[in-house]
DSSP file (Angstrom, degrees, kcal/mol; ACC not computed):
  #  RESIDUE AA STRUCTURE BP1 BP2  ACC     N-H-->O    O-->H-N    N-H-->O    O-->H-N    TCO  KAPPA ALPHA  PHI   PSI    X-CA   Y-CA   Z-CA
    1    1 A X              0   0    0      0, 0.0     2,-0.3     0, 0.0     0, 0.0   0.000 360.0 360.0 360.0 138.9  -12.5   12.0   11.4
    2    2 A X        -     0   0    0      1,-0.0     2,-0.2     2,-0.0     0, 0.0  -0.808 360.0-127.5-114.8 161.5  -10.5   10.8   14.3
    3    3 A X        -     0   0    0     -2,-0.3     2,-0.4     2,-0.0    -1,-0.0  -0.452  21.1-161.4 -94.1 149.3   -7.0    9.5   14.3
    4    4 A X        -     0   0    0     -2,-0.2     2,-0.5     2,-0.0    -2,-0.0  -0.851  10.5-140.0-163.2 111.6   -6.1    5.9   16.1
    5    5 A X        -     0   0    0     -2,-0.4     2,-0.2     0, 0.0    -2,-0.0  -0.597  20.5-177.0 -54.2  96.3   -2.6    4.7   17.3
    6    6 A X        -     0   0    0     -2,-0.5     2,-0.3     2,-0.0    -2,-0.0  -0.571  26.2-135.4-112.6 166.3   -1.6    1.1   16.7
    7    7 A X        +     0   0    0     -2,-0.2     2,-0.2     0, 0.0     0, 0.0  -0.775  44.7 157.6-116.8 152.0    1.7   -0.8   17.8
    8    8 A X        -     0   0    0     -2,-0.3    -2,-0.0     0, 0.0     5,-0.0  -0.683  47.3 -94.0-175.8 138.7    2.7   -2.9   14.5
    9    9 A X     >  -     0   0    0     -2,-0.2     4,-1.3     1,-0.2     3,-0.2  -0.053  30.2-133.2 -24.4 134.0    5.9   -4.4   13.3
   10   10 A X  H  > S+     0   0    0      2,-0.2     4,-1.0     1,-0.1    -1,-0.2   0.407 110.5  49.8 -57.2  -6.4    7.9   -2.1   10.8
   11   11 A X  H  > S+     0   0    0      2,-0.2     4,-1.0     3,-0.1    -1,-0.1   0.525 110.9  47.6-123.8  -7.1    8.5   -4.7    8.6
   12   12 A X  H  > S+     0   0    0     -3,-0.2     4,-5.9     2,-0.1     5,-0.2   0.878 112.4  48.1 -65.2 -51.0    4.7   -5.6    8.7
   13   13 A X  H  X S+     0   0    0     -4,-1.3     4,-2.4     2,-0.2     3,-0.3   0.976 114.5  53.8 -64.8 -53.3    3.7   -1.5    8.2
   14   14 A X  H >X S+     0   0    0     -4,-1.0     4,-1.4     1,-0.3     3,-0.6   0.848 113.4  41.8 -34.8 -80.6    6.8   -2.0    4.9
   15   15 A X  H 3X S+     0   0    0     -4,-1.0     4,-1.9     1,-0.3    -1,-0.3   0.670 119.6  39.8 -29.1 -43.3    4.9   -5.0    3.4
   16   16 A X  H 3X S+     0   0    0     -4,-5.9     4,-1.0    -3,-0.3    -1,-0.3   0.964 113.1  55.6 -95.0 -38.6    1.0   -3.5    3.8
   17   17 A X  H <X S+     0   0    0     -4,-2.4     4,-0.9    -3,-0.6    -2,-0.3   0.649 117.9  40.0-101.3 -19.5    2.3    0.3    2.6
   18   18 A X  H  X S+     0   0    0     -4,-1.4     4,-3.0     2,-0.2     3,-0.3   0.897 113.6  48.1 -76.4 -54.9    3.8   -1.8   -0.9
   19   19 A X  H  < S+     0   0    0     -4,-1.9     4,-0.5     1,-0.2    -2,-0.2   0.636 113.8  48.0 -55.5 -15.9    1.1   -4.0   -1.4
   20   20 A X  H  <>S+     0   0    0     -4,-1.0     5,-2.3     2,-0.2    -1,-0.2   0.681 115.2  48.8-120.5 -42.0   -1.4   -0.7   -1.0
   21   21 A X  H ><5S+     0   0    0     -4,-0.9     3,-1.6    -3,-0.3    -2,-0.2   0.811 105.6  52.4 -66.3 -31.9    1.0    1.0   -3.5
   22   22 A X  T 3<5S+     0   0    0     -4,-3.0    -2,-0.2     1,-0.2    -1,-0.2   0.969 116.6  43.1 -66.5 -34.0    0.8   -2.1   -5.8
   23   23 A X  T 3 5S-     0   0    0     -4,-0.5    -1,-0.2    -5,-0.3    -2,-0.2   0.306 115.0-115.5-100.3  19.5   -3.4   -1.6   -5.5
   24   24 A X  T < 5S+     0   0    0     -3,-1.6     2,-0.2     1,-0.2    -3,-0.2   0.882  86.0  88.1  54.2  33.3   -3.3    2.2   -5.9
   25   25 A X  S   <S-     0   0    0     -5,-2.3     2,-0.3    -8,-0.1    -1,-0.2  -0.790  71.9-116.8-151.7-153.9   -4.5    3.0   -2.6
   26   26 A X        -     0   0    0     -2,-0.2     4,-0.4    -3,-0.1    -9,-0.0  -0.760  28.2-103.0-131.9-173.3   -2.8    3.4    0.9
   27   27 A X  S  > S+     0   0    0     -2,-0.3     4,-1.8     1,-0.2     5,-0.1   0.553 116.7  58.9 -92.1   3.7   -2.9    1.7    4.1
   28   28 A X  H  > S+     0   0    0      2,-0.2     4,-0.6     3,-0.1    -1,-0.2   0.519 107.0  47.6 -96.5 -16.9   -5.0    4.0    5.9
   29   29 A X  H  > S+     0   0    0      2,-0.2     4,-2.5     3,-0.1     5,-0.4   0.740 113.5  57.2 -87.1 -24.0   -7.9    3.5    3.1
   30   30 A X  H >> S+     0   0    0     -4,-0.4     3,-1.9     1,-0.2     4,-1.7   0.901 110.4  42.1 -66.9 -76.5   -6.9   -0.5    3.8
   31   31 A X  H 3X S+     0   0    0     -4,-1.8     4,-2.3     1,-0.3     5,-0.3   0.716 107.6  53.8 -61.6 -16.0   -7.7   -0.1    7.3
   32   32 A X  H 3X S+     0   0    0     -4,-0.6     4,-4.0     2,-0.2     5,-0.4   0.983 110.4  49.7 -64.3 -45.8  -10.7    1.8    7.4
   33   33 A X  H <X S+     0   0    0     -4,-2.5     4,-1.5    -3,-1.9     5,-0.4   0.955 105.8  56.7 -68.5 -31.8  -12.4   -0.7    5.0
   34   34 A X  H  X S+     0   0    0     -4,-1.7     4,-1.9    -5,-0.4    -1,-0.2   0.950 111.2  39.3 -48.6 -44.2  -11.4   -3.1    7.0
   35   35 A X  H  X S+     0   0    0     -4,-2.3     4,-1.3    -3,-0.3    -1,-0.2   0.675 106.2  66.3 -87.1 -15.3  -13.2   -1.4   10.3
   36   36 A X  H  < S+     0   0    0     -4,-4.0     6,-0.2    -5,-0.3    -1,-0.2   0.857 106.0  39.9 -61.8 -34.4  -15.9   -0.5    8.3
   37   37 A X  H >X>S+     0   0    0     -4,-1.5     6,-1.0    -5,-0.4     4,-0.9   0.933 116.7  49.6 -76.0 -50.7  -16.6   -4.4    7.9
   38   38 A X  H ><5S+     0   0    0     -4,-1.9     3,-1.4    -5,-0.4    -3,-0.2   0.938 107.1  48.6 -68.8 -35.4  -15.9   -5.4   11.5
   39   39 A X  T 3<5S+     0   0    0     -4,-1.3    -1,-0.2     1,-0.3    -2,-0.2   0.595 114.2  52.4 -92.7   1.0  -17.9   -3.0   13.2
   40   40 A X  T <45S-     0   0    0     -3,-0.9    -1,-0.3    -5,-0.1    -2,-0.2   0.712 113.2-115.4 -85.8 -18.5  -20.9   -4.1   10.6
   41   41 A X  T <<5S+     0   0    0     -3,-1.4    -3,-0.2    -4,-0.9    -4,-0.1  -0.016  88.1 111.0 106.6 -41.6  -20.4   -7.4   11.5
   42   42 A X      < +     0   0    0     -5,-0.9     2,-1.5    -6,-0.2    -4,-0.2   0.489  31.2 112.6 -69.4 -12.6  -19.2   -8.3    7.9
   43   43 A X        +     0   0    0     -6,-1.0    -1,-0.1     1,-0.2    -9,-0.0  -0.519  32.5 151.6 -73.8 104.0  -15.7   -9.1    8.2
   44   44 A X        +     0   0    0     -2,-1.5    -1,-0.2     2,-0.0    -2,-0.1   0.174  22.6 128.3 -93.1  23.6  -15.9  -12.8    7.5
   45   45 A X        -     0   0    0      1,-0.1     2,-0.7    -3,-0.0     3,-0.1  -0.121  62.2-112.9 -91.5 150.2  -12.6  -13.4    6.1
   46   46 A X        -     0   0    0      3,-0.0     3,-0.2    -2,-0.0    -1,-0.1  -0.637  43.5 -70.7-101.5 141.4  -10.7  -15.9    7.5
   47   47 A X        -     0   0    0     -2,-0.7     2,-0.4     1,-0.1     0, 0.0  -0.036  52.8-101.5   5.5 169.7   -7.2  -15.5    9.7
   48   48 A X        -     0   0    0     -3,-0.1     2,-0.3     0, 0.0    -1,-0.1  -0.790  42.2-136.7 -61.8 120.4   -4.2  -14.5    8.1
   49   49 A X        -     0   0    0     -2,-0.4     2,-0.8    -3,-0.2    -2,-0.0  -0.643  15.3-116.9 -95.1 169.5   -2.6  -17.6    7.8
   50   50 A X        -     0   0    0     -2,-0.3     3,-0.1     1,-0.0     2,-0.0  -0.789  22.2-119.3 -89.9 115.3    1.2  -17.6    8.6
   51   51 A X        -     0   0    0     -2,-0.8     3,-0.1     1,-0.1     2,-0.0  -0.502  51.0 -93.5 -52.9 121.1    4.1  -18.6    5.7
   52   52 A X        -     0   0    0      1,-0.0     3,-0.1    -2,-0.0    -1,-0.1  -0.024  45.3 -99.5 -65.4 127.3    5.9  -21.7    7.0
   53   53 A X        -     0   0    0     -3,-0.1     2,-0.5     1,-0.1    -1,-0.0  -0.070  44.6-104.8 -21.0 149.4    8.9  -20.9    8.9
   54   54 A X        -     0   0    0     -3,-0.1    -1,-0.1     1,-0.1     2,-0.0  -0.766  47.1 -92.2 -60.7 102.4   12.3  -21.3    6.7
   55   55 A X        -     0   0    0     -2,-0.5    -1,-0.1    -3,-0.1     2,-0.1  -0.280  34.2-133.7 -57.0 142.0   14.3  -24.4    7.4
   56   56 A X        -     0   0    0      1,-0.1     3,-0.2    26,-0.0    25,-0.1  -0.188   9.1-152.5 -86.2 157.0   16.6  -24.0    9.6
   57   57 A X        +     0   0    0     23,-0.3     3,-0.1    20,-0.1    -1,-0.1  -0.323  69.5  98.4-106.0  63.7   20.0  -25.5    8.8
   58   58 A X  S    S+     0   0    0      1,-0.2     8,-0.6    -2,-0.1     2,-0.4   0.184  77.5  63.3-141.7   2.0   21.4  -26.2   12.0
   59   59 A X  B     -A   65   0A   0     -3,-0.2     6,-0.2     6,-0.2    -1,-0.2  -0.942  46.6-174.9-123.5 101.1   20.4  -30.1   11.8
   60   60 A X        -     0   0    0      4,-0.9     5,-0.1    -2,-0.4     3,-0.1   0.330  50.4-114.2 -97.2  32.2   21.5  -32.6    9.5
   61   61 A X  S    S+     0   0    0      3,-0.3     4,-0.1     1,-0.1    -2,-0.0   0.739 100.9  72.3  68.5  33.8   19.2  -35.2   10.9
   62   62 A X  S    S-     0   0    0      2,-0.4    -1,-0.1     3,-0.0     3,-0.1   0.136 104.9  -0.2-143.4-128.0   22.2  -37.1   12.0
   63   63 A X  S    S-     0   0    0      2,-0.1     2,-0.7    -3,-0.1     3,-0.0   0.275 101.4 -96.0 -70.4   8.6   24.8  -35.9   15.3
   64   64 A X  S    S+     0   0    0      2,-0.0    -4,-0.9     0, 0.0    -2,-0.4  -0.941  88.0  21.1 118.2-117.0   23.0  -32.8   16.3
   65   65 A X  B    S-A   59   0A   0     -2,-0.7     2,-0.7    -6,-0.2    -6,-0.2  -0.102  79.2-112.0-108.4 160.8   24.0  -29.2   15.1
   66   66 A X    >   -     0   0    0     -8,-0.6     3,-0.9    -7,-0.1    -1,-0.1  -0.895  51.8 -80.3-111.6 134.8   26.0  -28.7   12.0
   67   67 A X  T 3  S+     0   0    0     -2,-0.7     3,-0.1     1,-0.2    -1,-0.1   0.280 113.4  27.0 -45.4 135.8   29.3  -27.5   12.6
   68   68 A X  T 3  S+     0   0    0      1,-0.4     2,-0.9   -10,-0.1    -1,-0.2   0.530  84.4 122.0 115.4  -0.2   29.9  -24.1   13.3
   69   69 A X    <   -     0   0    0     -3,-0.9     2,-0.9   -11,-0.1    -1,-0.4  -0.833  52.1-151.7-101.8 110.8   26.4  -23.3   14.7
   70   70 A X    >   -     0   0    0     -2,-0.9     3,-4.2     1,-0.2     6,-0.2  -0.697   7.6-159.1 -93.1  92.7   26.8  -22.0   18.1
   71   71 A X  T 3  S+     0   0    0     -2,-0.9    -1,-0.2     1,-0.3     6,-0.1   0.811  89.8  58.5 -45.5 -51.6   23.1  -23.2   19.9
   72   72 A X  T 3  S+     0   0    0      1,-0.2     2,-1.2    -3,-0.1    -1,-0.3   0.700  92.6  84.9 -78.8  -6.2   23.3  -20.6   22.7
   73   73 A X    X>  -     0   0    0     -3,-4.2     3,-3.5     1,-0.2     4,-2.2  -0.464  52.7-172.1 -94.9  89.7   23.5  -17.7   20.0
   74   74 A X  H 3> S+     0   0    0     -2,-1.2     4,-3.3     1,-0.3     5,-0.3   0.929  98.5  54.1  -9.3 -54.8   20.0  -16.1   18.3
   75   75 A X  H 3> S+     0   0    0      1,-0.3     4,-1.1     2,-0.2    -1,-0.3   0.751 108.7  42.9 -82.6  -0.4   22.4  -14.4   16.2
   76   76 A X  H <> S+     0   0    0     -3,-3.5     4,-1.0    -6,-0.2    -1,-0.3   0.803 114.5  50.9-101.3 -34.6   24.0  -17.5   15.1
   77   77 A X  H  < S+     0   0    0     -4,-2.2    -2,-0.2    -7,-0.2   -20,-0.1   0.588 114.5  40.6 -69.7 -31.4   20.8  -19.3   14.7
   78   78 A X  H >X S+     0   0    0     -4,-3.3     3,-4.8     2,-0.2     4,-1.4   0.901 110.7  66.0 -88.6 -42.2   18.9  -16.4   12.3
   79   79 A X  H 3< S+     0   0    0     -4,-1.1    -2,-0.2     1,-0.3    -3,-0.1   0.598 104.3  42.6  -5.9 -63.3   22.5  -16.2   10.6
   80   80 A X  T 3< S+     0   0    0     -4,-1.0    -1,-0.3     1,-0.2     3,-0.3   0.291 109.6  55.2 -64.7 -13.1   21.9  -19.6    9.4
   81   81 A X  T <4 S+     0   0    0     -3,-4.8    -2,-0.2     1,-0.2    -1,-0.2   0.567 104.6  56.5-101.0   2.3   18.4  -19.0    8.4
   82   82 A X     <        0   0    0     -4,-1.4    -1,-0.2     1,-0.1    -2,-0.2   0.201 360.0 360.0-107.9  12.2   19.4  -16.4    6.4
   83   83 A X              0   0    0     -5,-0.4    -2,-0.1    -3,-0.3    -3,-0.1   0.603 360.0 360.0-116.4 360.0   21.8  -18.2    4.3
């Protein structure tokens, strides 16, 4: 059996190595069935679809930013999506 190196998120690899615990198998058993299907042809499964982004609170549909929200900062912008 040969070994194969992927780049993926950490916070993806967290998420699939729980859900794989929650179904009593791992993520390396995921992805193999998983290549077992593509490389038959069988994987018909459709996209992953995406969970819609988390409103932002940085608009109150009114005069622009809500105070206290500094637009040139990222960290001020996830800040506010995390509260």
């Amino acid at each position: 059996m040969s070994n194969l190196t992927i780049s993926v998120d950490d916070e993806l690899i967290r998420q699939a190595r729980i859900r794989a615990i929650e179904q009593g198998t791992s993520v390396s058993a995921k992805v193999r069935e998983f290549l077992t299907q593509y490389a038959r042809g069988d994987a018909q499964a459709p996209a992953p679809t995406l969970a819609e982004p988390p409103p932002l609170p940085v608009f109150d549909g009114g005069s622009g930013l809500q105070a206290g929200i500094e637009p040139g900062s990222n960290k001020a912008l996830w800040q506010a999506a995390d509260a």
